[in-house]
Every structure is written in structure tokens, then in C-alpha cells.
C-alpha positions, 0 to 999 in steps of 0.5 A, a space after each residue: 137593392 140586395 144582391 142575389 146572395 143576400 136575397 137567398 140567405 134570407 129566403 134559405 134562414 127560415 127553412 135552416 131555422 124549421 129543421 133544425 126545430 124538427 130536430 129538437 128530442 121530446 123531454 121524456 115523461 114518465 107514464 107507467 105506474 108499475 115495475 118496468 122490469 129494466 134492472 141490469 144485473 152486474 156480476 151475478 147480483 139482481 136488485 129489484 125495488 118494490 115500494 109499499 104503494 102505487 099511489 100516494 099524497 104528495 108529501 108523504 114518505 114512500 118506502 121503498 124494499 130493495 130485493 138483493 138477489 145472488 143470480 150466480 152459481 157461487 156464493 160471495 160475500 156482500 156488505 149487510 149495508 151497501 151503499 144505495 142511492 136513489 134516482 127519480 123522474 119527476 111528472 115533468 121529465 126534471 131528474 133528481 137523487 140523492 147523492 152521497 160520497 161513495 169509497 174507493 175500497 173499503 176494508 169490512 168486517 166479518 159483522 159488515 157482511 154476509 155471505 149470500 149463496 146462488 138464489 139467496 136473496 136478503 131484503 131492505 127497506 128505505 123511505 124517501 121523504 117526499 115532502 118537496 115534491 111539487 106536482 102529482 103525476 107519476 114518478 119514476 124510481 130507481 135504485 143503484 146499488 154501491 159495494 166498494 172493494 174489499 181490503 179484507 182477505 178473510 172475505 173473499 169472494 167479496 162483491 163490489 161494484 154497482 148494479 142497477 134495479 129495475 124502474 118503478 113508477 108511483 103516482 102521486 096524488 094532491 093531498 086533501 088538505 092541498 099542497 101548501 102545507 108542505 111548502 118549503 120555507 126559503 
């Protein structure tokens, strides 16, 4: 025979074991092709990213242009070639990027910057390599622009720190020849 306190652990556990399930967040799945319009500015710098198609096969380059825009009222100095590292969610919620060491300070020159005056705006391009993508569906893009400090007084204001751009999803698509033409060989 079981005690009474046996007996009512063992009708408690399933009910303990069910709400603890209901609990569980959904992982989130990335549904909107477009820009979210999402991007923090930080200091007066907006990044905005815009990539050359909506829709692409799996497998092919996406480039991406990176708008750089002063949303301050002064000028300030910014490297010509910041640090950006790119992020992005898979159609099944898996998160990936790109990762690079990024400097503490840095000491630029009067040719590694330019100066960039209130609602000035320079554009870049990048293109990341899709080639080991695995499903089509949607993924979700985003950018985090890097400057280090800068050691040099001649540059000042200079900008540093991070700002993040705005969210933008691209749907891919399988490619008329399938898949495996762009398996990875391990």
C-alpha cells in the first residue's frame, strides 16, 4: 500500500509537468518579407539596409546597401570603412552572423574618415554569400555598424560606438536546378 503522501505526488507530478510545458516561449519565425523599419539610432547615426532583391535562390549572393545617415544637427567625423557585422534568422528561427574582432580605439587618418554633415548620408554595399543556407523561407537581415574611438585629435568630433539598422526580410526561394548543387563538401 502507498502513503497518502505518495499517493498525492504522484497525482500532483502530471499536473506540475502540464504547466510547466504551457510555459515553454514559441521560437520565433521570421514572416515578413520588407523592411521592419526597427533600426536604433545611436548618437545621431541612423544605418538603414536595403538589399538588391526580395526574393532570391538559395544559394546566390544578396547584396545588401547600407545607408549611413547623420541624424544630428553637427558634423562629425566617421571612418569611410566602419566595422559591419551582419546577423540574420533562418526560416526555422536558428540565428547566424558573421564575426569579426572588433578594436578598442583605433588611431584613423585624415584618408580613413570623412566628415559627415547633419542629414548627410554616404551609402555602402555588401554581399553575403548564401551558398550555405539550407531551407527557403524568409530570413530576416540585420546590420550593427562598428567605429572604435578615435586616438587622433585632428578628427574630432569623431563618431564611434555601435548603431543598429533596421530589420529586413528576404525570401528565398529552391533554385531550378535544386539544392544539392550547393551542398558543402565535409
Amino acid at each position: 500500500m502507498m502513503s497518502s503522501s505518495i499517493k498525492r505526488l504522484c497525482l500532483a507530478l502530471p499536473a506540475v509537468l502540464l504547466v510547466g510545458c504551457a510555459s515553454m516561449p514559441e521560437p520565433y519565425i521570421p514572416t515578413q518579407v520588407g523592411s521592419m523599419q526597427d533600426s536604433l539610432a545611436k548618437n545621431g547615426l541612423e544605418i538603414e539596409i536595403t538589399p538588391n532583391c526580395t526574393s532570391s535562390p538559395l544559394g546566390e549572393p544578396i547584396a545588401f546597401d547600407i545607408r549611413i545617415r547623420n541624424a544630428s544637427d553637427k558634423a562629425f567625423w566617421i571612418a569611410k570603412q566602419p566595422d559591419l557585422l551582419f546577423s540574420w534568422v533562418y526560416p526555422d528561427g536558428r540565428r547566424d552572423n558573421f564575426l569579426r574582432e572588433l578594436a578598442d580605439q583605433r588611431h584613423y587618418l585624415r584618408t580613413e574618415a570623412r566628415l559627415l554633415d547633419p542629414a548627410e548620408e554616404i551609402t555602402l554595399r555588401t554581399e553575403i554569400a548564401t551558398y550555405y543556407f539550407h531551407r527557403p523561407g524568409i530570413t530576416e537581415f540585420r546590420a550593427v555598424l562598428h567605429c572604435a574611438p578615435n586616438t587622433n585629435p585632428n578628427l574630432q568630433p569623431f563618431w564611434c560606438g555601435k548603431a543598429v539598422s533596421n530589420t529586413y526580410g528576404v525570401k528565398f526561394v529552391r533554385p531550378r536546378g535544386g539544392i544539392g548543387r550547393f551542398a558543402l563538401s565535409t
